[in-house]
N, CA, C and O atoms as a Tinker XYZ file with bonds, in Angstrom:
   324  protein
     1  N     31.852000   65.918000  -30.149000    73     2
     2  CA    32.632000   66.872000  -30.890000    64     1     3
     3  C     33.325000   66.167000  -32.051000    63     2     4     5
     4  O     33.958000   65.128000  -31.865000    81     3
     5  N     33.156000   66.953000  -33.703000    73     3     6
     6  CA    33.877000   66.323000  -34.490000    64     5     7
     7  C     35.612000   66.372000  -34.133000    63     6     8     9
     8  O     36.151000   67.212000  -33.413000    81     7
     9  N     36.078000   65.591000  -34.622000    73     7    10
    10  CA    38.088000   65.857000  -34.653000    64     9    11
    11  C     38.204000   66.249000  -36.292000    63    10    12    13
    12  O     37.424000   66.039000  -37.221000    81    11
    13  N     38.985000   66.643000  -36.260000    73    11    14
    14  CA    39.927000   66.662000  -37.686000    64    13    15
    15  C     40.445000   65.500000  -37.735000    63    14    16    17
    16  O     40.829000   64.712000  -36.871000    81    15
    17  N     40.414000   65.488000  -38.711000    73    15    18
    18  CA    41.623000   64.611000  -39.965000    64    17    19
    19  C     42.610000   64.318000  -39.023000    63    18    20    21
    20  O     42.871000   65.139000  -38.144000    81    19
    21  N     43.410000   62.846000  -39.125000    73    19    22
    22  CA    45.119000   63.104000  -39.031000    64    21    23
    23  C     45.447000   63.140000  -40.404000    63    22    24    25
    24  O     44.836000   62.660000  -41.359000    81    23
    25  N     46.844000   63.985000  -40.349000    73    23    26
    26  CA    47.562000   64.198000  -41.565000    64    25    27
    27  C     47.934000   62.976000  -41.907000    63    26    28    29
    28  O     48.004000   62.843000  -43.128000    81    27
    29  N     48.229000   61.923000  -41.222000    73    27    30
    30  CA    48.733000   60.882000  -42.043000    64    29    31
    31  C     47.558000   60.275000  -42.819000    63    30    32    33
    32  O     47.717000   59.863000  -43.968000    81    31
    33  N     46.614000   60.231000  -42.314000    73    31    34
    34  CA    45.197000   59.275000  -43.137000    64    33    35
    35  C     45.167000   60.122000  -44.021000    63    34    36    37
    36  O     44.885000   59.542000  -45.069000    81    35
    37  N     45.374000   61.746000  -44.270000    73    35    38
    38  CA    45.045000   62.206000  -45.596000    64    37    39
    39  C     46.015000   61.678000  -46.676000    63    38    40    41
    40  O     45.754000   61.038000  -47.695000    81    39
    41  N     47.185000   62.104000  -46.202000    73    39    42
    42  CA    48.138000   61.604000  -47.237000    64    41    43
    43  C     47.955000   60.140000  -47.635000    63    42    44    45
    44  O     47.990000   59.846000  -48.830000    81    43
    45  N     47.763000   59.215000  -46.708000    73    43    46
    46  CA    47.586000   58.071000  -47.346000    64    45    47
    47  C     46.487000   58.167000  -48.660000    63    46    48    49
    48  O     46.560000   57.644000  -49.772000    81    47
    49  N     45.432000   59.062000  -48.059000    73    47    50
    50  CA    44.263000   58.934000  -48.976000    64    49    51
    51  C     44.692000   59.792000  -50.613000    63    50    52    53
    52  O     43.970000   59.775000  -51.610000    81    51
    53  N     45.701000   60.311000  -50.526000    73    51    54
    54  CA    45.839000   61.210000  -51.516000    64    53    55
    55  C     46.859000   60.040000  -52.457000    63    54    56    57
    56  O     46.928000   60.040000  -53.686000    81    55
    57  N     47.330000   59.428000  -51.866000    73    55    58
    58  CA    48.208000   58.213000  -52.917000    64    57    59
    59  C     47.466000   57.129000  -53.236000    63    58    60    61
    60  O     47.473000   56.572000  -54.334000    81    59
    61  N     46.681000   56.751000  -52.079000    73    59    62
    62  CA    45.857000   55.334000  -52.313000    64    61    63
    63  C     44.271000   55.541000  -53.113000    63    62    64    65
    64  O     43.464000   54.624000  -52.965000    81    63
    65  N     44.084000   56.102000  -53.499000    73    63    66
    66  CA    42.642000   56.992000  -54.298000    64    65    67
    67  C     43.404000   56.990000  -55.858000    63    66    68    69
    68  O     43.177000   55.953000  -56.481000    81    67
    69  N     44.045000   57.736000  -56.387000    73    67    70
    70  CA    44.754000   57.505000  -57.761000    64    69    71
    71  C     45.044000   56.275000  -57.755000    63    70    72    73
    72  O     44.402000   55.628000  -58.581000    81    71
    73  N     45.921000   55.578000  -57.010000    73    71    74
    74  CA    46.210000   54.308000  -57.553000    64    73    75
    75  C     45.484000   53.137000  -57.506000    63    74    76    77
    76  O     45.679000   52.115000  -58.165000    81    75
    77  N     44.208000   53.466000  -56.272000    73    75    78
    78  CA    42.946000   52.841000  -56.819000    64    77    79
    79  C     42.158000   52.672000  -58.167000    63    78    80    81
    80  O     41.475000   51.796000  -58.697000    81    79
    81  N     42.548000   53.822000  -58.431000    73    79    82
    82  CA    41.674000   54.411000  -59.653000    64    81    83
    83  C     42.051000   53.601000  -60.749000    63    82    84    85
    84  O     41.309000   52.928000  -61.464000    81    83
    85  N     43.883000   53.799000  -60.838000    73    83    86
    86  CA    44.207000   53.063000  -62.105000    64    85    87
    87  C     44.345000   51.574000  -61.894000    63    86    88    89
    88  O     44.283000   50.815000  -62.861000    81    87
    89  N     44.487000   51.231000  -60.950000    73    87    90
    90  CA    44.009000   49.554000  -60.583000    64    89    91
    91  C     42.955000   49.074000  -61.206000    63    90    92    93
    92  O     42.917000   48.084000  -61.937000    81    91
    93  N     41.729000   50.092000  -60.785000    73    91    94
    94  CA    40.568000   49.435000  -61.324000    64    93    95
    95  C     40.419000   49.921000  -62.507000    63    94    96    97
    96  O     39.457000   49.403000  -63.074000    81    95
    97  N     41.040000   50.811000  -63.217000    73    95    98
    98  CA    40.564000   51.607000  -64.479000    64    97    99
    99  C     41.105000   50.527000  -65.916000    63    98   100   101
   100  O     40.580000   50.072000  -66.933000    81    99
   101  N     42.637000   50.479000  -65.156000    73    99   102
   102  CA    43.206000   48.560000  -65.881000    64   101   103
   103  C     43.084000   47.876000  -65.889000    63   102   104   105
   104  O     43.712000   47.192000  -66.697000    81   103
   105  N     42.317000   47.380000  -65.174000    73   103   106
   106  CA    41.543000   45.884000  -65.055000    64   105   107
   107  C     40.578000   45.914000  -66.166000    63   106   108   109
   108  O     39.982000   46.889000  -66.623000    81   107
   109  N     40.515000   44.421000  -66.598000    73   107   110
   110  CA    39.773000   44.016000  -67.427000    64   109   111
   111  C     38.187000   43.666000  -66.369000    63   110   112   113
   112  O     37.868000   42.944000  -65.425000    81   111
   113  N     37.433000   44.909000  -67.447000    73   111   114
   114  CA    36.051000   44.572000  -66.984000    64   113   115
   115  C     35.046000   43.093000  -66.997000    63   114   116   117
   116  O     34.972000   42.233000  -67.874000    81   115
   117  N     34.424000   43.176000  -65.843000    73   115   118
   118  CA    33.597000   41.907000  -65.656000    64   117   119
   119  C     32.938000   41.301000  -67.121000    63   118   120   121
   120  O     33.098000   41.836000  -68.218000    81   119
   121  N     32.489000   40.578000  -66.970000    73   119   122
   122  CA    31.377000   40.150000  -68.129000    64   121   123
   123  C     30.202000   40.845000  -68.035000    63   122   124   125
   124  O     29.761000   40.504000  -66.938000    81   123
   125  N     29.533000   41.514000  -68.463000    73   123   126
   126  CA    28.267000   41.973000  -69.035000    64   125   127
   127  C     28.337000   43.301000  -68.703000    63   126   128   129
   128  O     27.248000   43.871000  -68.758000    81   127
   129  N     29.453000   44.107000  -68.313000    73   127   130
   130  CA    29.527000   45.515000  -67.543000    64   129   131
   131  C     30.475000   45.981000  -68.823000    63   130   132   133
   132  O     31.444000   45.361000  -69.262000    81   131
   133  N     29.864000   47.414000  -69.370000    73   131   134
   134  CA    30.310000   47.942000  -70.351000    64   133   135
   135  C     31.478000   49.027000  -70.016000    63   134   136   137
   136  O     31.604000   49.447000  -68.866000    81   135
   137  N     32.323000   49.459000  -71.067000    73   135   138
   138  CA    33.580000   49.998000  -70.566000    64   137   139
   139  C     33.094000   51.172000  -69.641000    63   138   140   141
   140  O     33.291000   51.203000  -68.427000    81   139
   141  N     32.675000   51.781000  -70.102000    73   139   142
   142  CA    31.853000   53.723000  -69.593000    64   141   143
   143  C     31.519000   52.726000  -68.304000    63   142   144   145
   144  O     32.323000   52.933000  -67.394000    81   143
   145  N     30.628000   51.791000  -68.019000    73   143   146
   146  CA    30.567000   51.472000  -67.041000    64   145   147
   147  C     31.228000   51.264000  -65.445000    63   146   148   149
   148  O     31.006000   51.572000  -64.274000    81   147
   149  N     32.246000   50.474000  -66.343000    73   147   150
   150  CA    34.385000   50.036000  -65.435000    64   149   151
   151  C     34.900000   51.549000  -65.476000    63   150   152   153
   152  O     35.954000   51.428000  -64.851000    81   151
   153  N     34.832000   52.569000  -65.739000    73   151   154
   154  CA    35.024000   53.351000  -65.852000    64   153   155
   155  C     34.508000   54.320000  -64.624000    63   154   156   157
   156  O     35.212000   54.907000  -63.803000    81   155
   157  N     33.591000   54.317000  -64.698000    73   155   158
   158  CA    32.317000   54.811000  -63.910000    64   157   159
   159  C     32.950000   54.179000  -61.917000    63   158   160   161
   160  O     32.946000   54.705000  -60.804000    81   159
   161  N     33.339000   52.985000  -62.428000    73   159   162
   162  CA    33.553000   51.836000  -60.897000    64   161   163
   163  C     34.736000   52.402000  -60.645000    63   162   164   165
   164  O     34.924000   52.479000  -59.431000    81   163
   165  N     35.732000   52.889000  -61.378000    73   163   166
   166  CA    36.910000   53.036000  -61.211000    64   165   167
   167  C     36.789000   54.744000  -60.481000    63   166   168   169
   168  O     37.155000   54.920000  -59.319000    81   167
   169  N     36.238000   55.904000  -61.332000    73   167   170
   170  CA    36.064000   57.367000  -60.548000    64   169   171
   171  C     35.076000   56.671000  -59.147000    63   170   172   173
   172  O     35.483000   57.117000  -58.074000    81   171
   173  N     34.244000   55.978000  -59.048000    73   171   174
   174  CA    33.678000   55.820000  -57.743000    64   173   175
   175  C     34.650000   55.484000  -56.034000    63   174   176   177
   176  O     34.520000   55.847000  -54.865000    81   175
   177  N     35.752000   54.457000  -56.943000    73   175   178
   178  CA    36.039000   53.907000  -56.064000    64   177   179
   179  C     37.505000   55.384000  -55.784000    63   178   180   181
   180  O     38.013000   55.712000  -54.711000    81   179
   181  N     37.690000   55.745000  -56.681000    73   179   182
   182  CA    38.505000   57.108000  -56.190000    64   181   183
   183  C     38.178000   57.937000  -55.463000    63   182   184   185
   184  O     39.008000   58.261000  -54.614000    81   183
   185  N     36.728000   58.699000  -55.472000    73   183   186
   186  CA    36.190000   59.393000  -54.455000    64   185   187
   187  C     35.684000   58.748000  -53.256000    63   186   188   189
   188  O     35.789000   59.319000  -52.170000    81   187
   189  N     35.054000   57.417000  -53.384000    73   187   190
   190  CA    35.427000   56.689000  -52.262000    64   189   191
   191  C     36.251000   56.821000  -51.161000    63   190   192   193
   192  O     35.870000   56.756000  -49.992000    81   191
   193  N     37.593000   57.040000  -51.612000    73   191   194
   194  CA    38.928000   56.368000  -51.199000    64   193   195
   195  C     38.718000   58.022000  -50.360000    63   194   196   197
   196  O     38.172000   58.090000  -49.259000    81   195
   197  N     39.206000   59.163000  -51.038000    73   195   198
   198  CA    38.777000   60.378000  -50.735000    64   197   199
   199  C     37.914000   60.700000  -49.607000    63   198   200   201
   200  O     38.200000   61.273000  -48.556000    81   199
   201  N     36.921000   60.276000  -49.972000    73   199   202
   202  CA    36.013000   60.806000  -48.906000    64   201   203
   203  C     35.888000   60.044000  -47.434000    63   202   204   205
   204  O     35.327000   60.445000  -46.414000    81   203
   205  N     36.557000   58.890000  -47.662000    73   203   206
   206  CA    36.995000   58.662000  -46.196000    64   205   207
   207  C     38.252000   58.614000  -45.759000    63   206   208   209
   208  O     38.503000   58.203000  -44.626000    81   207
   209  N     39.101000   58.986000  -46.520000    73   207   210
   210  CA    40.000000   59.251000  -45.492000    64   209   211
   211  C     39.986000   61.342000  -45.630000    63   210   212   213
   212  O     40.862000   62.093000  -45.201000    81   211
   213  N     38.835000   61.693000  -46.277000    73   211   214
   214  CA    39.250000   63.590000  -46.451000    64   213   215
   215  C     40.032000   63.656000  -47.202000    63   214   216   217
   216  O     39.717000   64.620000  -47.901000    81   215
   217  N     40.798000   63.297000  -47.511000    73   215   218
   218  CA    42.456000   63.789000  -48.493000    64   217   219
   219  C     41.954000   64.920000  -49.053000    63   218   220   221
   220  O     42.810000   65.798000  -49.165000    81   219
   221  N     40.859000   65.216000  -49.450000    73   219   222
   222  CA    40.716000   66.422000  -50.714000    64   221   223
   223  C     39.237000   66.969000  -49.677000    63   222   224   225
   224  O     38.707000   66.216000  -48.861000    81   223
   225  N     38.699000   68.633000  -49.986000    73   223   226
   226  CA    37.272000   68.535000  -49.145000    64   225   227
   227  C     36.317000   67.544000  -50.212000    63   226   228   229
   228  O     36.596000   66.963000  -51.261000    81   227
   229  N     35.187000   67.647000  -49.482000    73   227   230
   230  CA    34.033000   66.405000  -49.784000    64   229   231
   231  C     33.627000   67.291000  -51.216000    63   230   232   233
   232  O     33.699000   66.745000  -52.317000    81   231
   233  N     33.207000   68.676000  -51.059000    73   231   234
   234  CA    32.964000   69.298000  -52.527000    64   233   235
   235  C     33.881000   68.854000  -53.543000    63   234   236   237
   236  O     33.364000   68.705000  -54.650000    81   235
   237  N     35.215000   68.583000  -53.443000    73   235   238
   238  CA    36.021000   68.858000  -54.813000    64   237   239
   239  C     35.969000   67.492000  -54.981000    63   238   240   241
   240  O     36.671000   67.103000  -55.914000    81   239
   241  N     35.158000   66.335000  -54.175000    73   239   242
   242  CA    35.439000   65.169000  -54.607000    64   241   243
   243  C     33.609000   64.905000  -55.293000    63   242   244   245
   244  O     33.226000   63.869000  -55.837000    81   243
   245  N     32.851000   66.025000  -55.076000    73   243   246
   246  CA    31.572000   65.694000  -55.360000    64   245   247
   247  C     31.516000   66.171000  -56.922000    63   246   248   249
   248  O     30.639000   65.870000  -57.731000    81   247
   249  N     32.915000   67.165000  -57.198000    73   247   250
   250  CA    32.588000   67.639000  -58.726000    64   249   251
   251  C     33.566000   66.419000  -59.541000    63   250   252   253
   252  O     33.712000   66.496000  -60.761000    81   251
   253  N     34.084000   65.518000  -58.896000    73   251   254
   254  CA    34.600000   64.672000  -59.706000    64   253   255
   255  C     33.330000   63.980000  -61.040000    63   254   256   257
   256  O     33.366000   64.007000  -62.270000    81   255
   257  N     32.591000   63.568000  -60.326000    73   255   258
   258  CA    31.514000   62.940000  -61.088000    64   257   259
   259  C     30.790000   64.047000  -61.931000    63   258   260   261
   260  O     30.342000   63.562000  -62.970000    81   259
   261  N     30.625000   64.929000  -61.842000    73   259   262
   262  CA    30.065000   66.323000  -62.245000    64   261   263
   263  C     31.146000   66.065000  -63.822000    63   262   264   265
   264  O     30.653000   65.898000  -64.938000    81   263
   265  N     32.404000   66.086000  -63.578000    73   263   266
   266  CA    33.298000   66.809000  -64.623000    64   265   267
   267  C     33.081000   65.370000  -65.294000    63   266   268   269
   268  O     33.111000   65.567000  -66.508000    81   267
   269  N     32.816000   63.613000  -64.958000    73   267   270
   270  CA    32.786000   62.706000  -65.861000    64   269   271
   271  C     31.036000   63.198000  -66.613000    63   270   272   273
   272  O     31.128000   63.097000  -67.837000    81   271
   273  N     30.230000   63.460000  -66.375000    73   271   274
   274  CA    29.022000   63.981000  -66.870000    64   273   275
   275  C     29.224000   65.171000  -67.925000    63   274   276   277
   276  O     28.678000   65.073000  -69.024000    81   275
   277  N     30.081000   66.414000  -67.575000    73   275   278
   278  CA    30.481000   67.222000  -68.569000    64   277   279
   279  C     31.051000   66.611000  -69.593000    63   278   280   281
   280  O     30.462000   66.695000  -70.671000    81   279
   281  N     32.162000   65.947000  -69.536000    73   279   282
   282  CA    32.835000   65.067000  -70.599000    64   281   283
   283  C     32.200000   64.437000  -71.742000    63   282   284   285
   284  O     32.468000   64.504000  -72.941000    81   283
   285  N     31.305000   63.813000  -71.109000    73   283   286
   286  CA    30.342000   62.918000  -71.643000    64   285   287
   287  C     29.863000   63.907000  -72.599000    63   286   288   289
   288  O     30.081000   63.637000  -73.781000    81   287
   289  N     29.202000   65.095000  -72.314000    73   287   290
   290  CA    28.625000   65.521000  -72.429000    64   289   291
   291  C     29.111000   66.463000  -73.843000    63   290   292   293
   292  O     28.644000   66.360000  -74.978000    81   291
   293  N     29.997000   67.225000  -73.455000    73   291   294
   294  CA    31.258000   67.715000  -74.474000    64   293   295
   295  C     31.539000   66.706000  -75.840000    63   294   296   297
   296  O     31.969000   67.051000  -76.941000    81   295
   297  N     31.195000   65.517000  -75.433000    73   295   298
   298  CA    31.710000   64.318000  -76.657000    64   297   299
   299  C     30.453000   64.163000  -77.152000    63   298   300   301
   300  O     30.616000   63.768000  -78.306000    81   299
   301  N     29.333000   64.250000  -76.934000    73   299   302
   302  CA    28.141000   64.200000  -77.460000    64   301   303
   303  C     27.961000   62.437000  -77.246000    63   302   304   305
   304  O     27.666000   61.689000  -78.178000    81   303
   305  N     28.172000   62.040000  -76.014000    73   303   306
   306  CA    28.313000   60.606000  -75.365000    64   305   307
   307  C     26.748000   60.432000  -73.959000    63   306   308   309
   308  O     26.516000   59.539000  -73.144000    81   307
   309  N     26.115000   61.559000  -74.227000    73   307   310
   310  CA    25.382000   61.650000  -72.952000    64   309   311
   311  C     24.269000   61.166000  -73.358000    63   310   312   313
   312  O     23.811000   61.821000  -74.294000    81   311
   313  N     23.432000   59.998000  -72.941000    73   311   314
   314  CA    22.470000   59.980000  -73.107000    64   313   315
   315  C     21.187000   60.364000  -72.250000    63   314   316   317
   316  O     21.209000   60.580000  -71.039000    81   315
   317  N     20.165000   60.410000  -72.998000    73   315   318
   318  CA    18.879000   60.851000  -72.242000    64   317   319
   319  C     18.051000   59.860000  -71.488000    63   318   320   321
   320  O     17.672000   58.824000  -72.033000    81   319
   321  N     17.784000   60.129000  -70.349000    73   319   322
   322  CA    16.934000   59.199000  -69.398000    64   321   323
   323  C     15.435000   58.752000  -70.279000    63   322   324
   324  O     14.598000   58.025000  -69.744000    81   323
């Protein structure tokens, strides 16, 4: 049988996911990894954070990446495969 969530692991996950984010979003990127890239590492490691501890459902953390693709996309930043 699945369990639910405890409330405390969500909340943790709901503080420690943003401030993941800007941890890694401020950090100075590696050598040969382009910004959009560090960028890219930084929303990953946010829904990451999310999706295991639940803090948010798994959908609203699956349109995170969705809305960095729109963006892109909106800026005329998207390229073609």
């Amino acid at each position: 049988m699945i369990s639910s969530p405890q409330p405390w692991r969500q909340r943790l996950g709901l503080f420690l996911g943003p401030a993941l984010f800007l941890f890694v979003a401020f950090m100075e990127a590696p050598a040969g990894v382009t910004a959009a890239a560090w960028q890219v590492a930084a929303l990953t490691a946010l829904m990451a954070v999310w999706w295991v501890t639940e803090a948010v459902p798994i959908p609203v953390t699956a349109l995170l990446a969705r809305l960095r693709v729109a963006g892109d996309l909106l800026r005329g930043r998207a390229r073609r495969c």
